[in-house]
C-alpha positions as CSV (number, residue, x, y, z in Angstrom):
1,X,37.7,-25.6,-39.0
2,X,37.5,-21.7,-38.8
3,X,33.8,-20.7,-41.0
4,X,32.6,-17.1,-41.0
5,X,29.3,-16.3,-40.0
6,X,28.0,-12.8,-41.4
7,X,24.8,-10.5,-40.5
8,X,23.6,-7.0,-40.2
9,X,21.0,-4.8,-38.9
10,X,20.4,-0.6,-38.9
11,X,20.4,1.6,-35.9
12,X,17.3,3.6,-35.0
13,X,19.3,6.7,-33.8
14,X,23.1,7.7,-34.0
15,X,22.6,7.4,-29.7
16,X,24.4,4.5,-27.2
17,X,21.6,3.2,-26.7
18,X,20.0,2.5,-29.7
19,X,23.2,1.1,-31.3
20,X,23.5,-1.3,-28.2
21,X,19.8,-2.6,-29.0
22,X,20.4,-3.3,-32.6
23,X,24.0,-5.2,-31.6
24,X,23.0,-7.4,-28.6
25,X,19.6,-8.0,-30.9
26,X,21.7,-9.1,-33.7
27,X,24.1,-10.9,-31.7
28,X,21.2,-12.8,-29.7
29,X,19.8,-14.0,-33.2
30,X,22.7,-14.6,-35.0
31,X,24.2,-16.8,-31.6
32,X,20.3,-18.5,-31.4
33,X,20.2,-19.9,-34.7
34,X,23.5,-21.0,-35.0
35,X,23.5,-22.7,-31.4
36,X,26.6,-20.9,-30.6
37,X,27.9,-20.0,-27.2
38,X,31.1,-18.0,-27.1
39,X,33.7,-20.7,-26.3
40,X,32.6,-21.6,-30.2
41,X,33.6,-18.0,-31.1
42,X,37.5,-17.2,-32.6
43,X,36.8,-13.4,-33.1
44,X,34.0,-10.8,-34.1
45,X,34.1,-7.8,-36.5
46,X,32.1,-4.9,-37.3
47,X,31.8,-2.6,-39.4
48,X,29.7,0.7,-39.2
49,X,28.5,3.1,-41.6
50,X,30.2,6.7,-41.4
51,X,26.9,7.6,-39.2
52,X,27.6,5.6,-36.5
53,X,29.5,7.6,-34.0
54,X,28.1,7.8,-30.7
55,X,29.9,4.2,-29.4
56,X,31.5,1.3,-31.3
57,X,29.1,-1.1,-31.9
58,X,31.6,-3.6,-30.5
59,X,31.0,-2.3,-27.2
60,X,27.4,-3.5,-26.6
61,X,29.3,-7.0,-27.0
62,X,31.1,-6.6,-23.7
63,X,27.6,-5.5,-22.3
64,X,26.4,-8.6,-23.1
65,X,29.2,-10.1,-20.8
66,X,31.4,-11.5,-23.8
67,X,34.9,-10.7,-22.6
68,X,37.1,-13.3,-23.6
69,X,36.5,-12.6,-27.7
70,X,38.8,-10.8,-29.7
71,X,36.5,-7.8,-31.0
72,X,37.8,-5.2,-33.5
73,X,35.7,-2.0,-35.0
74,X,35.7,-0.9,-38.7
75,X,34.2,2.4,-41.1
76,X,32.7,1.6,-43.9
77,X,33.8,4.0,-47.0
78,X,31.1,6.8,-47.0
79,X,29.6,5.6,-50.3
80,X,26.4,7.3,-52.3
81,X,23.3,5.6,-51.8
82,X,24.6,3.1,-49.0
83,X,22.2,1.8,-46.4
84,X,22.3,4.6,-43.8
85,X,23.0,3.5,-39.8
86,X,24.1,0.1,-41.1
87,X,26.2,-2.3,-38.9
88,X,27.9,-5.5,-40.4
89,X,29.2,-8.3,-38.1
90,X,31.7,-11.4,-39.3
91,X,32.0,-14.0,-36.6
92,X,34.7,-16.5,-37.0
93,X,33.5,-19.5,-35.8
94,X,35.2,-23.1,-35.2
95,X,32.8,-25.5,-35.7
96,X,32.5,-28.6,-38.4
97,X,29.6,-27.3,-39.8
98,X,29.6,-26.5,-43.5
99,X,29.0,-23.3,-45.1
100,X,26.0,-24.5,-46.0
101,X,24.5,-25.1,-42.6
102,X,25.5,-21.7,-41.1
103,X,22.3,-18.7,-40.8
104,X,23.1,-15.5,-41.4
105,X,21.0,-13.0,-40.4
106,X,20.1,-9.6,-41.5
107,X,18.4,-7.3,-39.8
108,X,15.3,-4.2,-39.8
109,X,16.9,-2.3,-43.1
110,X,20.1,-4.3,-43.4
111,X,17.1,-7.3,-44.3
112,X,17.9,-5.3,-47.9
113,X,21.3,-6.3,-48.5
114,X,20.3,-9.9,-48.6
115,X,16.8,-10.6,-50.5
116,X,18.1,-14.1,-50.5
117,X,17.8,-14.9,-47.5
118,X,14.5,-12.7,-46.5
119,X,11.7,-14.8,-46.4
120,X,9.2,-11.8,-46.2
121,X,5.6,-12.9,-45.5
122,X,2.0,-11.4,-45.7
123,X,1.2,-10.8,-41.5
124,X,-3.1,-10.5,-40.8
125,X,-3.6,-8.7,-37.7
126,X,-7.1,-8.9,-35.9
127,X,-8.8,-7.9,-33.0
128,X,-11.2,-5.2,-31.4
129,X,-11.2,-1.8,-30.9
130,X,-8.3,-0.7,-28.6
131,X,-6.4,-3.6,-28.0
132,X,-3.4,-1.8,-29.8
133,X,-3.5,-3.3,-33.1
134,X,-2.3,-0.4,-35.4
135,X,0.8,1.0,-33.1
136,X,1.8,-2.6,-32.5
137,X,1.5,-3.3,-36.4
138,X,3.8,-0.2,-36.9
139,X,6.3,-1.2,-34.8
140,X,6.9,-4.7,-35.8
141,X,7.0,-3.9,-39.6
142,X,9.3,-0.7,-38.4
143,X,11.7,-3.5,-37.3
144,X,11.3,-6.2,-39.2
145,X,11.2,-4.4,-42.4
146,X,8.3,-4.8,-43.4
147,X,5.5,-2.3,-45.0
148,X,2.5,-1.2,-42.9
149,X,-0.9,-0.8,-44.2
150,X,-3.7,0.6,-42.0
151,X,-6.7,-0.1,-43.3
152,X,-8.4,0.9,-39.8
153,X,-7.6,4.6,-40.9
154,X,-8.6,4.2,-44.9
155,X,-12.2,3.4,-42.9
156,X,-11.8,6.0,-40.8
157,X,-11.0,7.9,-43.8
158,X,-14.2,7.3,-45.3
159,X,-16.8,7.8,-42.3
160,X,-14.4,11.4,-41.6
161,X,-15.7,12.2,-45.3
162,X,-19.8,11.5,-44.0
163,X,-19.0,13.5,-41.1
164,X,-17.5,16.7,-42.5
165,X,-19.9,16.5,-45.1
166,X,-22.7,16.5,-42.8
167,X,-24.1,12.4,-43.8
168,X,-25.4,10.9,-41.0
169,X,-23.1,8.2,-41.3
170,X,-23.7,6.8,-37.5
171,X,-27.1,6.3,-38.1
172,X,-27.4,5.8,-42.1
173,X,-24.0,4.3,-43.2
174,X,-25.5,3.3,-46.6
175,X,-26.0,6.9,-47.3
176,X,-22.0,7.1,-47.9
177,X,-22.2,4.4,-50.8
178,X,-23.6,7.5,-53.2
179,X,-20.2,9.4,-52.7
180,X,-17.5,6.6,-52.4
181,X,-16.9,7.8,-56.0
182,X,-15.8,11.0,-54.6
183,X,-13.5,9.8,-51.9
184,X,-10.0,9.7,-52.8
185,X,-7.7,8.3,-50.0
186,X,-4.3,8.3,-50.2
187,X,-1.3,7.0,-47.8
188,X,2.3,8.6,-47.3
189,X,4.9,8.4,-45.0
190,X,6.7,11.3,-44.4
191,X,9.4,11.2,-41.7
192,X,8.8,7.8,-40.7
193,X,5.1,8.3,-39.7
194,X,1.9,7.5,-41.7
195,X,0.1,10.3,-43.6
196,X,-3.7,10.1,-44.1
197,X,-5.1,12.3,-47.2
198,X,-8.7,12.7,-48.3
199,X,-9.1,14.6,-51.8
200,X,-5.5,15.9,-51.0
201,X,-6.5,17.3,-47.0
202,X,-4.7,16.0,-44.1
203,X,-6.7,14.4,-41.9
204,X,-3.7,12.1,-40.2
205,X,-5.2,14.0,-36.9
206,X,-9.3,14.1,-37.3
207,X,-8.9,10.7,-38.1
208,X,-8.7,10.0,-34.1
209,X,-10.9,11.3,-32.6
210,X,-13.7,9.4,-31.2
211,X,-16.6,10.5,-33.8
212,X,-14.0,9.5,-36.2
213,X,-14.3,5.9,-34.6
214,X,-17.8,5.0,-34.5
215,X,-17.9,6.9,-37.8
216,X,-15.6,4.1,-39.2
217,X,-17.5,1.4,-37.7
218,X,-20.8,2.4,-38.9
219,X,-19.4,2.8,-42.6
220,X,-17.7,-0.6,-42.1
221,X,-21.5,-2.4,-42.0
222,X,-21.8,-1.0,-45.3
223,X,-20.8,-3.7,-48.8
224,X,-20.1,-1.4,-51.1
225,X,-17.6,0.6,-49.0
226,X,-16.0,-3.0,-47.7
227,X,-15.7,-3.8,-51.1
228,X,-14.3,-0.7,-52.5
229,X,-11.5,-0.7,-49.6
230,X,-10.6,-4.7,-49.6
231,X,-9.6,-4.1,-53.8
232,X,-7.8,-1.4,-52.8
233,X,-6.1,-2.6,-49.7
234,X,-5.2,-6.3,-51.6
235,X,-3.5,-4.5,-54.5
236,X,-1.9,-3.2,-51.9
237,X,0.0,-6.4,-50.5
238,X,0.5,-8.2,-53.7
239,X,4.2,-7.5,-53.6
240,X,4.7,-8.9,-50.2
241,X,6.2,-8.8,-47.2
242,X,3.3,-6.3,-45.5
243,X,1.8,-5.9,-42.1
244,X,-1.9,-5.0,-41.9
245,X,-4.5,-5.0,-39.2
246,X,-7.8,-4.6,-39.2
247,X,-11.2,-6.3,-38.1
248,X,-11.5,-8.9,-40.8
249,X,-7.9,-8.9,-42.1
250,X,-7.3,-12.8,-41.6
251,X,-10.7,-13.4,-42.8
252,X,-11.7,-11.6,-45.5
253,X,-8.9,-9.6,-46.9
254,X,-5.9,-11.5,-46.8
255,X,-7.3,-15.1,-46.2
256,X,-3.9,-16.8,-47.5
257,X,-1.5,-14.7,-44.8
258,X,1.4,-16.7,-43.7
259,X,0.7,-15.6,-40.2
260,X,-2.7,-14.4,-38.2
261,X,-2.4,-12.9,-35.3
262,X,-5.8,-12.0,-33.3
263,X,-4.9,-9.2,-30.5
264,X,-6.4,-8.7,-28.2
265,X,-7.0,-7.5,-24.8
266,X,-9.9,-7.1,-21.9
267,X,-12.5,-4.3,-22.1
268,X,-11.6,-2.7,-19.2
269,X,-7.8,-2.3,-19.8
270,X,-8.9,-1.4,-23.7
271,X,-10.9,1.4,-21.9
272,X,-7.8,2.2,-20.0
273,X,-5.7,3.1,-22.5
274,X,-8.2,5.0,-24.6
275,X,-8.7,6.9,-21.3
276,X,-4.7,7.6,-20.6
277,X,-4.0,8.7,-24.2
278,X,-6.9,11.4,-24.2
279,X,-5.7,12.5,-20.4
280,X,-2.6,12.9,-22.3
281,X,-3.5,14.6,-24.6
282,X,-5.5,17.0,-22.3
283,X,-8.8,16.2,-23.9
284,X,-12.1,16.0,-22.1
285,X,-13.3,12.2,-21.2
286,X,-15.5,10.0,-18.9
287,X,-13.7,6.7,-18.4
288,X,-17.4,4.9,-17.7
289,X,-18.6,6.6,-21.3
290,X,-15.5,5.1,-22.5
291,X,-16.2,1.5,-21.1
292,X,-19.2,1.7,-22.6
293,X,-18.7,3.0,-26.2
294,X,-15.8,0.0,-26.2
295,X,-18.4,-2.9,-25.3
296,X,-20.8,-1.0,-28.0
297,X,-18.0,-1.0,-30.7
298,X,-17.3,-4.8,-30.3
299,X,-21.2,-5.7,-30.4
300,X,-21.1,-3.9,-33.5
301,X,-18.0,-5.4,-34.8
302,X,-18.4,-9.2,-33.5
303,X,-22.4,-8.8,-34.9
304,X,-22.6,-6.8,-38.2
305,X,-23.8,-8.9,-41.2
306,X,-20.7,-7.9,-43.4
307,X,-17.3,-9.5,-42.5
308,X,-17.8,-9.5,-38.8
309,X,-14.2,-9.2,-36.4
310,X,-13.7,-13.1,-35.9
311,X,-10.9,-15.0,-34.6
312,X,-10.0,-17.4,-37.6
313,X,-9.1,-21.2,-37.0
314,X,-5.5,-20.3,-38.1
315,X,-4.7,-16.7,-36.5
316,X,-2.9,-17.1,-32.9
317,X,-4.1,-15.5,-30.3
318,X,-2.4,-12.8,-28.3
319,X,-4.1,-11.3,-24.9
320,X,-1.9,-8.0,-24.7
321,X,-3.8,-7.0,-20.9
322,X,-1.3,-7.9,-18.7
323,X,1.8,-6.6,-21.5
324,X,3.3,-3.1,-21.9
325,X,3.8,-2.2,-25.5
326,X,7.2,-3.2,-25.7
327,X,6.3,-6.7,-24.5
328,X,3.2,-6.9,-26.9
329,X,5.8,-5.6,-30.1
330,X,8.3,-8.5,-29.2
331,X,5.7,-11.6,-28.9
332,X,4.7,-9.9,-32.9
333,X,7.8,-9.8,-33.8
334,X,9.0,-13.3,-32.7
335,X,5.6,-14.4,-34.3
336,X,6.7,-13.0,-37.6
337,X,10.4,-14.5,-37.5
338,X,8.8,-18.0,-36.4
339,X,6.1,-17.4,-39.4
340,X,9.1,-16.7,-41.8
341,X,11.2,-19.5,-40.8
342,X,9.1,-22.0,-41.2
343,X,8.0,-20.6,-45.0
344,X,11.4,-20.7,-46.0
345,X,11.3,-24.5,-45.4
């Protein structure tokens, strides 16, 4: 019996390459969870958005070496408000299956088209100083769909305000508590990348730098400013289907996550890359300074009285040293689908 399996999933960039990821991705998950292979397969169809040019999505099916299928391209009608860089796949299947034991899967944006069948869950992402938490956390709510809150940078937010308003916040965090009634932070995203505002200023940039750090760790010791920032960051996730990462996310702030995830990686690589990203940015550093102010951060982290950075019974644990960041966003991300599959149980 012929049955039609159906998905989608969005396109990063109108470029070969990026429309080839998003296929061969889809095709992988769709083909995975319905224990396909392609002598199962009677034909597949696609349709594209009018912004799909660059190749036919239909293409990166060949690429993945399936050449006995009958493929054939479509255009969508160019219609207001459609999902933009959308492809659609049917697959005509024989199998004996019913409908009802077919999985469709929608992908990265396309997961909009079908809020029956997304399963979106809270993710708690842990770990010290370096190990790549926020850009990871970006990513992997980037492609799954999902929102991204940083709460490392609403605490860097707050020690930026001691230290540009000259409070000795390394050495006296408590002396911020006076002005948290002052501190307004807000979050934007403008052009796909996340804005940091204090009382309406930009500091997206000061934010990162390494005074900024310590900064944020010292104000992090502080109850009053942990407790200020949890409110804010759980009103934050009560809709769902958010990424956040932190030092106590799992712990303290989102204790009921659906998935945990402590990352992590070894002191010397986490040096490393703090090392490689100021080269890069052609600003002064000591690597050995930077070894040390890492092994300082996580005694402070791992040791302060309020909500220290644990690893929670529940949380899995992900060593990223010997992983690029393309490796460390795909062990999140199949995390996450796992996580939501088995929710949807």
């Amino acid at each position: 019996m012929i049955r039609a399996i159906r998905g989608a999933t969005t396109a990063d960039e109108n470029t070969r390459e990026s429309i080839f990821s998003a296929v061969q991705e889809l095709m992988a998950r769709i083909m995975d969870a319905n224990s396909l292979d392609t002598a199962d397969i009677a034909d597949i169809i696609f349709t594209a958005t009018p912004d799909i040019t660059a190749v036919f999505p239909a293409a990166a099916v060949r690429g993945m070496g399936i050449t006995d299928v009958p493929l054939l391209d479509m255009a969508a009608p160019d219609v207001d408000g459609a999902l933009k860089m959308c492809i659609r796949v049917m697959i005509h299947i024989n199998t004996e299956f019913g409908n009802d034991q077919l999985r469709h899967i929608y992908l990265k944006g396309a997961r909009s088209l079908r809020p029956d069948l997304a399963k979106k869950i809270s993710v708690a992402i842990d770990g010290p100083a370096g190990a790549g938490k926020s850009s990871v956390a970006k990513r992997a709510a980037k492609d799954m769909g999902y929102v991204y809150i940083d709460t490392g940078a609403m605490y860097r937010t707050v020690g930026v305000y001691g230290l540009i308003n000259d409070i000795d916040v390394i050495n006296k965090p408590e002396d911020i508590v006076s002005e948290l009634d002052r501190i307004r932070i807000d979050i934007s995203y403008e052009g796909g990348m996340q804005k940091m505002y204090l009382n309406g200023a930009d500091v997206s940039e000061r934010i990162r730098e390494q005074d900024a750090s310590m900064a944020a760790s010292a104000v992090a010791t502080v109850r009053e400013v942990r407790a200020r920032l949890v409110e804010l960051q759980r009103e934050m996730a009560k809709k769902g289907g958010v990424v956040m990462d932190g030092r106590d996310i799992g712990s303290v702030v989102l204790p009921d996550a659906e998935l945990k995830i402590y990352l992590t990686a070894s002191v010397y690589e986490r040096a490393m890359r703090r090392y490689r990203e100021y080269i890069e940015k052609n600003m002064e550093c000591d690597f050995e300074s930077l070894r040390q102010e890492v092994e300082a951060r996580d005694k402070n982290d791992m040791t302060r009285a309020e909500s220290p950075l644990v690893q929670t019974e529940d949380a899995v644990l992900l060593d990223t040293s010997e992983m690029n960041f393309e490796e460390a966003v795909a062990a999140v991300e199949e995390f996450i689908r796992k996580a939501e599959e088995y929710s949807a149980v």
